[in-house]
C-alpha positions as CSV (number, residue, x, y, z in Angstrom):
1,X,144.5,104.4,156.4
2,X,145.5,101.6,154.3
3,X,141.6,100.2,154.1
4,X,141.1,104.2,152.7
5,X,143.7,103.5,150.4
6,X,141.9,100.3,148.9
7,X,138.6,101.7,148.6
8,X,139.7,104.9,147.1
9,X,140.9,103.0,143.6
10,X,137.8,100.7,143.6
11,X,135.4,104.0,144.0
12,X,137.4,105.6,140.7
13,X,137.1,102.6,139.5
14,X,133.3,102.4,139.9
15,X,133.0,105.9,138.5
16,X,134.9,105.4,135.5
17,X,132.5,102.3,134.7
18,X,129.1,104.6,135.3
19,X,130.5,107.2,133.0
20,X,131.0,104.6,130.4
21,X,128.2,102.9,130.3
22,X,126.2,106.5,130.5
23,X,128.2,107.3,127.3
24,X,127.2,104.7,125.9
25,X,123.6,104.5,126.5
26,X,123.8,107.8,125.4
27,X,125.0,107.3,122.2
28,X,123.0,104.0,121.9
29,X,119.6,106.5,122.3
30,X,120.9,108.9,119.8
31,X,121.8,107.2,117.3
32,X,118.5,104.9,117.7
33,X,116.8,108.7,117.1
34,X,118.8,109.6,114.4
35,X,118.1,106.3,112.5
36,X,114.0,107.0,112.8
37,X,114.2,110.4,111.9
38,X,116.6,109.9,109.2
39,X,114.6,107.3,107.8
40,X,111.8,109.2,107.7
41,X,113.3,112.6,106.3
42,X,114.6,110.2,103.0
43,X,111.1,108.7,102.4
44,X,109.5,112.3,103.1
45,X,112.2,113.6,100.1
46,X,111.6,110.6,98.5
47,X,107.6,111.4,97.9
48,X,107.9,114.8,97.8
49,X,110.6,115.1,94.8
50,X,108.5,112.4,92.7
51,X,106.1,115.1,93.4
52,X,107.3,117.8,91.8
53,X,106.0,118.5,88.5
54,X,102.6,116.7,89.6
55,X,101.3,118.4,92.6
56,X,99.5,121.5,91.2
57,X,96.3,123.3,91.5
58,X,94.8,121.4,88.8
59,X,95.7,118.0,90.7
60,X,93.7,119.6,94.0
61,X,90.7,121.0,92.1
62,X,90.0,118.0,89.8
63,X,88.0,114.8,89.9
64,X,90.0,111.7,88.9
65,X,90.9,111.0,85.7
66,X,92.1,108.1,83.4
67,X,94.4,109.9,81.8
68,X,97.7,110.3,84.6
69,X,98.6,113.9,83.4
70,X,94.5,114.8,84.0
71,X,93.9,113.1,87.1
72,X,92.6,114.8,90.1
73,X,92.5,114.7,94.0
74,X,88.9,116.8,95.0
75,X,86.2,114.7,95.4
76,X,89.0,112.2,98.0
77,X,90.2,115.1,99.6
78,X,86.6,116.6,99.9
79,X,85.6,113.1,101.3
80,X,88.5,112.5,104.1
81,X,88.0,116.3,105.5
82,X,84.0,115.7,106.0
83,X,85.2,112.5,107.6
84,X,87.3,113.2,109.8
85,X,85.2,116.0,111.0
86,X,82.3,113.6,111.6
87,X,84.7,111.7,113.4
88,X,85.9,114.4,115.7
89,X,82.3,115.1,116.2
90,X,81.5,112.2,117.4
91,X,84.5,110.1,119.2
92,X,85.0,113.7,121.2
93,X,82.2,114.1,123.4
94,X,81.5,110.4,123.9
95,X,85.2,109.7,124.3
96,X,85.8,112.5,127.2
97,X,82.3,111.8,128.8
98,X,82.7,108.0,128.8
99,X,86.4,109.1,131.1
100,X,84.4,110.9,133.2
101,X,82.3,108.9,134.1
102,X,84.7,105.9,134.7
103,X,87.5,108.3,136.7
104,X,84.8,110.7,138.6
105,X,81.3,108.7,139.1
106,X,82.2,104.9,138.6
107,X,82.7,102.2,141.7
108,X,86.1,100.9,141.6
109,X,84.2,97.4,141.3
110,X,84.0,94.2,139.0
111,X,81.9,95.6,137.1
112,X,84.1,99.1,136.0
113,X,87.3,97.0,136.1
114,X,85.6,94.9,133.2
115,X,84.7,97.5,131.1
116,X,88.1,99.0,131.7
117,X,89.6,95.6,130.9
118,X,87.5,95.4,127.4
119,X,88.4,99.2,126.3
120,X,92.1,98.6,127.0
121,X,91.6,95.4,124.6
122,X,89.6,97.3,122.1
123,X,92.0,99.7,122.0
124,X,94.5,96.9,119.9
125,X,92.1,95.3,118.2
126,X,92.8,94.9,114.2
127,X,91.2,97.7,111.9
128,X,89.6,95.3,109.9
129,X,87.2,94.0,112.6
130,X,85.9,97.5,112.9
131,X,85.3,97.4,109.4
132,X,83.3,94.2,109.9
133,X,81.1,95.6,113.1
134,X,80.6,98.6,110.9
135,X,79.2,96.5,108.1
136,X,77.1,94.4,110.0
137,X,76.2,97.3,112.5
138,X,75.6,100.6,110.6
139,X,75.2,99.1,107.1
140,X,73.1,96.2,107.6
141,X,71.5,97.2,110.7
142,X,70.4,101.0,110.6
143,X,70.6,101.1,107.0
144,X,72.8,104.2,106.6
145,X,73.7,102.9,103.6
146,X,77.4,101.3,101.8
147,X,80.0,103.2,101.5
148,X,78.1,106.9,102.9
149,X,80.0,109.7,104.9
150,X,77.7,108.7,108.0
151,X,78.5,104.7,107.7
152,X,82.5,105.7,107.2
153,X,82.7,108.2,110.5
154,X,80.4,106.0,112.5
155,X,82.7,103.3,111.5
156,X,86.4,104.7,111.5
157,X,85.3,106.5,115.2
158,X,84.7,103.2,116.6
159,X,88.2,102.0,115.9
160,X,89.7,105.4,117.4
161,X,87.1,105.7,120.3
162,X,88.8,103.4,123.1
163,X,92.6,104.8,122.8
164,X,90.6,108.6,123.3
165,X,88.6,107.0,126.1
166,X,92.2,105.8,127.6
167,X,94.2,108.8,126.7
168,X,91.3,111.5,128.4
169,X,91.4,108.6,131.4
170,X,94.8,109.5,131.7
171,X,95.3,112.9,131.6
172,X,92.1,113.3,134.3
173,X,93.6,111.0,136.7
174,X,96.8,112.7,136.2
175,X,94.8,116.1,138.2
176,X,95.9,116.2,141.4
177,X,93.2,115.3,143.9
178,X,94.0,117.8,146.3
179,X,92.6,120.0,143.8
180,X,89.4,118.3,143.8
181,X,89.5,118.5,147.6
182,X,89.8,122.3,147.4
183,X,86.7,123.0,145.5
184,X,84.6,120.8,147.1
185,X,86.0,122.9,150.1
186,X,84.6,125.5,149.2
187,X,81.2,124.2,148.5
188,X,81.7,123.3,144.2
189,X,79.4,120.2,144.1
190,X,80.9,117.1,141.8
191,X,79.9,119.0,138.6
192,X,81.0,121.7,139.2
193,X,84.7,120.8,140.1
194,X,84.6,118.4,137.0
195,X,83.6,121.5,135.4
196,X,85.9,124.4,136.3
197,X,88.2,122.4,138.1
198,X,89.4,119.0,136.6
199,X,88.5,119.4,132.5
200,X,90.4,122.9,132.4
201,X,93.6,120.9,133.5
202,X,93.4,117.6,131.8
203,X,92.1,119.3,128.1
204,X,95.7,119.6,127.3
205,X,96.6,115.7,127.8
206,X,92.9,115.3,126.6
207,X,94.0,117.1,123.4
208,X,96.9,115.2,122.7
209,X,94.9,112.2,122.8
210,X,92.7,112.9,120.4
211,X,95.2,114.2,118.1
212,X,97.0,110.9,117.9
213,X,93.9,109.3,117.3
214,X,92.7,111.5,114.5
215,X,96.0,111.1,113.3
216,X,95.5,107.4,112.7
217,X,91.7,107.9,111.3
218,X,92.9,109.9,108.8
219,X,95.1,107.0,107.1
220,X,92.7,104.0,107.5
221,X,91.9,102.0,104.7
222,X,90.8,98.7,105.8
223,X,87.4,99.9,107.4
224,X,86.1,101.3,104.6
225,X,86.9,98.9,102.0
226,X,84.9,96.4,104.4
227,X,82.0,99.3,104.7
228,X,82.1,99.3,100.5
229,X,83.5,102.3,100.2
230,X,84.0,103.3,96.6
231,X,88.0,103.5,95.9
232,X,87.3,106.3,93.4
233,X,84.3,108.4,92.8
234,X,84.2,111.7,90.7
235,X,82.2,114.1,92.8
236,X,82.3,115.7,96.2
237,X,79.9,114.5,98.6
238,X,76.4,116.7,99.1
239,X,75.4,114.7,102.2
240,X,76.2,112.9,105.0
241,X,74.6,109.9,103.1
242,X,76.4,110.2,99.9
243,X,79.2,107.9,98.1
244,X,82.1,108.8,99.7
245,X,86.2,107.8,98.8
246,X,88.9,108.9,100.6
247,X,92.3,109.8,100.0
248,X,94.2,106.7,101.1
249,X,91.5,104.9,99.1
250,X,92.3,107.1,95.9
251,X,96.1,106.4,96.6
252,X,95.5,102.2,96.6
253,X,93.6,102.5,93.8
254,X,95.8,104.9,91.6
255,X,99.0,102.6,93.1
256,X,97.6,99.6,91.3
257,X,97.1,101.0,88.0
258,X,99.9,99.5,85.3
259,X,101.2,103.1,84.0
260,X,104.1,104.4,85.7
261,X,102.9,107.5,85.5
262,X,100.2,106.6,88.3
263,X,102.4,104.8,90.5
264,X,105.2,107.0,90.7
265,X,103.9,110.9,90.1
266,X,100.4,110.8,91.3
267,X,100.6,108.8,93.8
268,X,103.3,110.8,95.1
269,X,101.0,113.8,94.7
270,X,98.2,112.2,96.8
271,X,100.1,111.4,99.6
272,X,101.7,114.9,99.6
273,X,98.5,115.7,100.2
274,X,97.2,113.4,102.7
275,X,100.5,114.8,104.6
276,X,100.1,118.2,104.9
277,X,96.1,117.9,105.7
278,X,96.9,115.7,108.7
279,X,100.1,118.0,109.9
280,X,97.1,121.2,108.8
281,X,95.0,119.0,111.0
282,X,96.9,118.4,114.1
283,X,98.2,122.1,113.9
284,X,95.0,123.5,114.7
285,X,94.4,120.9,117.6
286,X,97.9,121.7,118.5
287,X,97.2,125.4,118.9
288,X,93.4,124.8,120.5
289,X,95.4,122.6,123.3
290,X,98.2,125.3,123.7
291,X,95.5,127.9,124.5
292,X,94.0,125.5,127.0
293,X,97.6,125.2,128.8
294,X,98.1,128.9,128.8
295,X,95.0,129.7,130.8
296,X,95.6,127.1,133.3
């Protein structure tokens, strides 16, 4: 009885300690949430109310101008959208099939667990590199020519293409195998499951994947400059071998003009802009995924 009577104060005791500490790393969690989201609300209301008075249908429909109060946003705007579309194009189907392979067809020998080993350090490799190997690669090499829509999707995809390689890794191996057991039980040969079986449940985490990486395309800067693409240029693109700026490259160079007018108002207006095509952008891949999730 009197050993109960010991070990019933040190259990409270003990239980009193947990809850702190749970408070506490509670509170430690939230308030490290509230700090990033506040952060970002102020800069978000920041932009948006040096904004106002700027951001109009004129801005949108206009090429760039040297007078502030003319200035326009079309032919950058034009130029990112036919960019990053390129870039879905591309880094998609190469990105998913190069998972495949490695999850459903490759060995699990030296020679896979290099590869792996080089994507995974791709993957945090500086943009600026990319901008170099797209230089020497698709500008010097195949001639596509400086600063085109081809050279800046070939390049800008090559900088996304290993973290959608390692995201659609993930979200395949993440399929249960007894799954895969169950269609090949049935007589589904190795396409087939892949097929019906496997991509149906891993599009979802597939999707997500992709939409982080777009997400990061869209805001590059340092792989075109290196490809020599224009910072401004006062026409849309006609092909996928014209001149092409974009709109973080119209936002540097508007930024480093002297009139305050440029640094303050339209600046603000661009990256408005660039904001609510990359939230218009990740929407629809948002909803394409969400489909996917509701028929599995």
């Amino acid at each position: 009885m009197a050993a109960d009577t010991h070990e019933a104060p040190a259990d409270s005791e003990f239980g009193r300690v947990s809850r702190t500490k749970d408070v506490a790393f509670r509170l430690l969690a939230l308030a490290a949430t509230l700090i990033g989201i506040v952060s970002l609300a102020a800069l978000l209301l920041n932009v948006t109310l040096d904004a106002v008075g700027w951001l109009d249908w004129q801005f949108l429909t206009s090429p760039p101008h040297p007078n502030p109060y003319e200035a326009g946003f079309l032919p950058a705007l034009i130029g990112s959208v036919a960019i990053m579309l390129l870039i879905a194009l591309i880094t998609f189907p190469l990105g998913v099939g190069a998972a495949i392979y490695l999850e459903e067809y490759a060995d699990d020998g030296y020679l896979t667990r290099f590869i792996q080993l080089n994507i995974a350090n791709l993957a945090g490799v500086p943009s600026v590199v990319y901008g170099l190997l797209g230089l020497g690669l698709f500008v010097g090499l195949f001639r596509i020519g400086y600063g085109s829509v081809l050279a800046a999707a070939f390049t800008v995809a090559l900088l996304i293409l290993p973290i959608v390689i390692i995201s659609a890794q993930e979200a395949i191996r993440a399929v249960p195998d007894s799954q895969r057991q169950a269609a090949y039980g049935m007589g589904a040969t190795k396409w087939q499951t892949i097929r019906d079986v496997v991509l149906p449940r891993a599009m979802p985490g597939i999707m997500t994947g992709t939409i982080l990486a777009l997400g990061r395309a869209i805001g590059e800067t340092a792989p075109l400059i290196m490809i020599a693409a224009p910072t401004t240029v006062f026409g849309a693109p006609t092909s996928i071998f014209s001149k092409v700026s974009a709109m973080p490259l119209q936002i540097y160079n508007w930024a480093s003009y002297p009139q305050t007018e440029f640094q303050y108002g339209v600046v603000a207006a661009g990256v408005v802009t660039l904001l609510v095509v990359l939230l218009t952008i990740n929407s629809i891949a948002i909803i394409i995924r969400n489909r996917y999730q509701q028929r599995t």
